[in-house]
VEXLUMKOL-765589 format. One record per residue: x, y, z of N, C-alpha, C, O in turn; residue in three letters; residue number from 0. Coordinates in steps of 0.1 Angstrom, whole numbers. Layout:
<sites>
SITE,X,Y,Z,X,Y,Z,X,Y,Z,X,Y,Z,ALA,NUM
...
</sites>
This chain:
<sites>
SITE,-219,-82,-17,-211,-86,-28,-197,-90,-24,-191,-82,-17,UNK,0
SITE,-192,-102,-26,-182,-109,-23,-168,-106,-32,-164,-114,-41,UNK,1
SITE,-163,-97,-29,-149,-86,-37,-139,-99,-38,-134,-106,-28,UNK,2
SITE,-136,-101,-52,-125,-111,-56,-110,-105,-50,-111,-94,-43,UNK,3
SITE,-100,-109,-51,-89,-107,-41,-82,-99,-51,-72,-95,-45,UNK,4
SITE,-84,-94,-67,-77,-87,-78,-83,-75,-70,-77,-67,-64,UNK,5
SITE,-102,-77,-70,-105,-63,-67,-104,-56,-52,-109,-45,-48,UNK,6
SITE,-93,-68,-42,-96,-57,-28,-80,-56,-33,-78,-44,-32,UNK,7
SITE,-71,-60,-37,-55,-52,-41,-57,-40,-47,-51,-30,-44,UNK,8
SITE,-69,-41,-58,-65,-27,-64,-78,-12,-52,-76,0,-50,UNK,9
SITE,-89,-22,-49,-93,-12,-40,-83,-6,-25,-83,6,-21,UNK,10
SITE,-75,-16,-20,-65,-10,-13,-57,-1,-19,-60,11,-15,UNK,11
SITE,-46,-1,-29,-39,7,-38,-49,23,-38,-45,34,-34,UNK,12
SITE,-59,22,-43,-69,31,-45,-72,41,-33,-73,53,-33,UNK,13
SITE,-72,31,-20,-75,37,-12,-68,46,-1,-69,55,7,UNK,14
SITE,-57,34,-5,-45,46,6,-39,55,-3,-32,63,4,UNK,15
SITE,-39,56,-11,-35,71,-26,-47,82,-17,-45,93,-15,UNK,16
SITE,-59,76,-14,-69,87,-15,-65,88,3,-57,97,3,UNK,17
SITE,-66,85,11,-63,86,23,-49,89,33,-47,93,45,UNK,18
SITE,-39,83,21,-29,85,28,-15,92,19,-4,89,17,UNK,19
SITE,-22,99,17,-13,103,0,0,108,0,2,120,5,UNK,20
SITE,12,101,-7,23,102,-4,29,114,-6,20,122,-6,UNK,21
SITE,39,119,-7,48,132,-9,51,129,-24,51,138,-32,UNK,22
SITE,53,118,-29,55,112,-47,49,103,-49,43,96,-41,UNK,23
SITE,49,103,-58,39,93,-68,46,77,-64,58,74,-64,UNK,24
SITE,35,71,-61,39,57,-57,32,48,-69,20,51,-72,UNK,25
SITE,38,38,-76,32,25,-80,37,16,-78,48,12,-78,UNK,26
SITE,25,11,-74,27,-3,-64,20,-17,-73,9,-15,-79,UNK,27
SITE,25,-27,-75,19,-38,-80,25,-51,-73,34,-54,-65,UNK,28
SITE,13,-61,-85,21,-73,-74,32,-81,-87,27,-79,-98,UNK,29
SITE,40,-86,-86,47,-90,-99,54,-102,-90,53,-106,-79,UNK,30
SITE,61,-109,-103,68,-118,-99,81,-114,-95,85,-104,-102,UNK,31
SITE,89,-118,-88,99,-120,-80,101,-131,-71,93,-140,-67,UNK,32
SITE,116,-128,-69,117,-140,-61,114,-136,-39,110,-142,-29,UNK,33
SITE,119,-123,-43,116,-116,-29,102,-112,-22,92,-108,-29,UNK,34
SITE,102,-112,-15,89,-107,-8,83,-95,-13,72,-95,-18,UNK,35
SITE,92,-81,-11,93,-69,-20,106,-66,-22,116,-67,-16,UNK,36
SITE,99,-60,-36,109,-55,-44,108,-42,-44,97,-39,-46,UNK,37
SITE,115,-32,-43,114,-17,-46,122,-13,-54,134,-18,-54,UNK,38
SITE,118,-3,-62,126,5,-69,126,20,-65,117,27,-64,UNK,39
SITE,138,23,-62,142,37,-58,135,49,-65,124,50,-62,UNK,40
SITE,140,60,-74,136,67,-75,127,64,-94,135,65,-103,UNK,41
SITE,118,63,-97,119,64,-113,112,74,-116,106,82,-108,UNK,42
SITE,112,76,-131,114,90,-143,103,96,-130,96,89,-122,UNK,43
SITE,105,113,-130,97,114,-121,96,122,-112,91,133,-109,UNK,44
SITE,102,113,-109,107,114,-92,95,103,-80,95,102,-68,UNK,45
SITE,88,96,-91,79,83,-82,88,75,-82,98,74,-90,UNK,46
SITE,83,65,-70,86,54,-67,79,40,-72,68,41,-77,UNK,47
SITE,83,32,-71,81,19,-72,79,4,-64,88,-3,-59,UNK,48
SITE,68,2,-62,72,-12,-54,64,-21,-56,51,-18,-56,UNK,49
SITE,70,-36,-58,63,-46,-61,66,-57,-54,77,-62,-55,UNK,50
SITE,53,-65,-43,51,-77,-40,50,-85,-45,40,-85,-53,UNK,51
SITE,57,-97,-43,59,-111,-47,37,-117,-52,28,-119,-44,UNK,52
SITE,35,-117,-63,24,-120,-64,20,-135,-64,10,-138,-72,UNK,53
SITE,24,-144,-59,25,-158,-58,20,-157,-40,20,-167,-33,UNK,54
SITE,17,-144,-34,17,-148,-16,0,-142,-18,-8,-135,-24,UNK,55
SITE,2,-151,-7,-13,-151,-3,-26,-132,-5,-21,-122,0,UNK,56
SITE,-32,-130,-9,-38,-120,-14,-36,-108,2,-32,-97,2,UNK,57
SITE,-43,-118,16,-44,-113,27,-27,-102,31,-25,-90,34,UNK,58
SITE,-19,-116,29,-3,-115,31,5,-100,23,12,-91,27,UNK,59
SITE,-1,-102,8,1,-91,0,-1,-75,6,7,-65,4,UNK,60
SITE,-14,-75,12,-22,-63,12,-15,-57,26,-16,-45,29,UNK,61
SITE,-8,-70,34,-5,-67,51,8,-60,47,10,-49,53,UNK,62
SITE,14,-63,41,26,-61,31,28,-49,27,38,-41,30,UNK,63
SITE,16,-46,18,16,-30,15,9,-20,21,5,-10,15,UNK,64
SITE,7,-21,31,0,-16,39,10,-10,51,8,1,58,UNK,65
SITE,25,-21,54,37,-18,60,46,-12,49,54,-4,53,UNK,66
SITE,45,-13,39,56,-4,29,52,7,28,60,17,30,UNK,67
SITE,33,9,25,30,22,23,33,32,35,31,44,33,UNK,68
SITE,38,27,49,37,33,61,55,39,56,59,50,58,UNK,69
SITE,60,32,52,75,37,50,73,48,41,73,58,47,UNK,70
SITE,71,49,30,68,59,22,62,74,29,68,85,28,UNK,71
SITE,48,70,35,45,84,37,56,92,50,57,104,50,UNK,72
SITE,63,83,60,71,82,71,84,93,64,83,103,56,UNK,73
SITE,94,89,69,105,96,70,115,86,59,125,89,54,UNK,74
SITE,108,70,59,117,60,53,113,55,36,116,45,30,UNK,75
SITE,107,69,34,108,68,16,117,69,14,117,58,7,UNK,76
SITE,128,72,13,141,76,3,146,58,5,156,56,-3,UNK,77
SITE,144,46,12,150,40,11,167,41,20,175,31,20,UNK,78
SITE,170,48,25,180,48,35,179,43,48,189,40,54,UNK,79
SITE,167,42,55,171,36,67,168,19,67,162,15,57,UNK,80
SITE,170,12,76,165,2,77,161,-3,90,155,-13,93,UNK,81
SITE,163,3,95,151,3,116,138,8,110,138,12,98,UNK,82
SITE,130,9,118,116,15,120,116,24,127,111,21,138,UNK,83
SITE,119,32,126,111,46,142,100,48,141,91,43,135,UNK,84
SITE,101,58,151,86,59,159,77,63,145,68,56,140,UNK,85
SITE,83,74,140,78,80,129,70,66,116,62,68,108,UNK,86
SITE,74,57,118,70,48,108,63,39,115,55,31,110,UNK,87
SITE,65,40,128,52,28,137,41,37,137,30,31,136,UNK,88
SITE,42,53,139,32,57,136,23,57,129,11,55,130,UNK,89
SITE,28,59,121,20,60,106,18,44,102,9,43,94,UNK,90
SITE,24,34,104,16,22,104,6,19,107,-3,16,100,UNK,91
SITE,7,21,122,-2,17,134,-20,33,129,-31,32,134,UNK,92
SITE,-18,41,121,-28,48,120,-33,44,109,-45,41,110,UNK,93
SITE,-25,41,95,-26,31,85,-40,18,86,-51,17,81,UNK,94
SITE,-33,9,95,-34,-2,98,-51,-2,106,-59,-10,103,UNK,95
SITE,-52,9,118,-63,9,125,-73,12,112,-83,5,110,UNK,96
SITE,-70,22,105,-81,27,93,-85,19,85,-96,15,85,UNK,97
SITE,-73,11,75,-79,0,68,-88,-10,74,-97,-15,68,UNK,98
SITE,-84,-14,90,-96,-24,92,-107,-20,96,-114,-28,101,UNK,99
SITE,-110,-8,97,-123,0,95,-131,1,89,-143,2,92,UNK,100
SITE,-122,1,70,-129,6,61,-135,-8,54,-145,-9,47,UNK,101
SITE,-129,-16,57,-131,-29,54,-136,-29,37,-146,-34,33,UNK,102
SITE,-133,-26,35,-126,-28,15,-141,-18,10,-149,-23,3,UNK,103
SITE,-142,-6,17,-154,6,16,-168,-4,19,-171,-16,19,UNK,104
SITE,-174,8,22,-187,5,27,-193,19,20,-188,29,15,UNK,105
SITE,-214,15,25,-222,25,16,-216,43,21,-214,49,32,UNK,106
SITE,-213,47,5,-209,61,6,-196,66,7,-192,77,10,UNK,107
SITE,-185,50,3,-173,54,2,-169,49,-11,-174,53,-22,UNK,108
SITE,-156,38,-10,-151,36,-27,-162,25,-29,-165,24,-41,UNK,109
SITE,-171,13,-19,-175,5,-25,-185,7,-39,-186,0,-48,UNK,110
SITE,-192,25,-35,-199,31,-43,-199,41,-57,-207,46,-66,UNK,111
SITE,-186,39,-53,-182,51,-62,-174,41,-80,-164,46,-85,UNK,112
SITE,-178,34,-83,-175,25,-90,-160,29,-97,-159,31,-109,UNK,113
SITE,-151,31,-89,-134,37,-93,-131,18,-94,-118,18,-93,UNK,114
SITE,-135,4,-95,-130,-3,-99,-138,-16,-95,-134,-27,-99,UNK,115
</sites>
C-alpha cells in the first residue's frame, strides 16, 4: 500500500510520541508560515509547540521534524541554546538511524495497528 504523504507526517508524529517520548507534551503540525519552523515556547500546559512550513516538500518536512524532535527530547527543549551538543547529535543520530528502519511501520507495528 502506497502511504500518501498526509498519512506518512501523521504516521511519523505518531511514531516518535510512541518511541521517543518527550518529557512534555509536544504538538507538532505543518502550517503556513513564512519560516521553515516555527516554534512556540511554552503553551497552556506546559506543552510545546511546533510548526513546519507546510508548502516544503513532504520528505523535507519529516527530515525537519525528525531534527526538532531530537532538540526536544535533548537538553535543547526549553529553546535556549542555539549550538547542537553532543547530547542533541545524539539523540538525532539514534532518532534518525530508527526512523529509516521503521520505514513508515511494517507487519506488526503502526502499519497494523490502524492508529491512522
Amino acid at each position: 500500500m502506497k502511504l500518501t504523504n498526509r498519512q506518512k507526517w501523521l504516521r511519523t508524529i505518531v511514531w516518535l510520541k510512541k518511541m521517543f517520548p518527550p518529557q512534555r507534551s509536544i504538538t507538532a503540525t505543518s502550517c503556513k508560515t513564512e519560516k521553515e519552523v516555527l516554534e512556540t515556547a511554552e503553551l497552556i500546559g506546559g506543552s510545546s509547540g511546533l510548526g513546519i512550513k507546510n508548502k516544503l516538500d513532504c520528505h523535507i518536512k519529516i527530515e525537519i521534524l525528525l531534527r526538532e524532535w531530537a532538540r526536544f527530547i535533548s537538553c535543547l527543549g526549553d529553546g535556549h541554546e542555539e549550538d547542537h551538543p553532543d547530547d542533541w547529535g545524539l539523540a538525532y543520530a539514534k532518532i534518525y538511524r530508527t526512523f529509516i528502519e521503521w520505514e513508515y511501520g511494517r507487519p506488526g507495528t503502526l502499519e497494523d495497528s490502524n492508529v491512522i
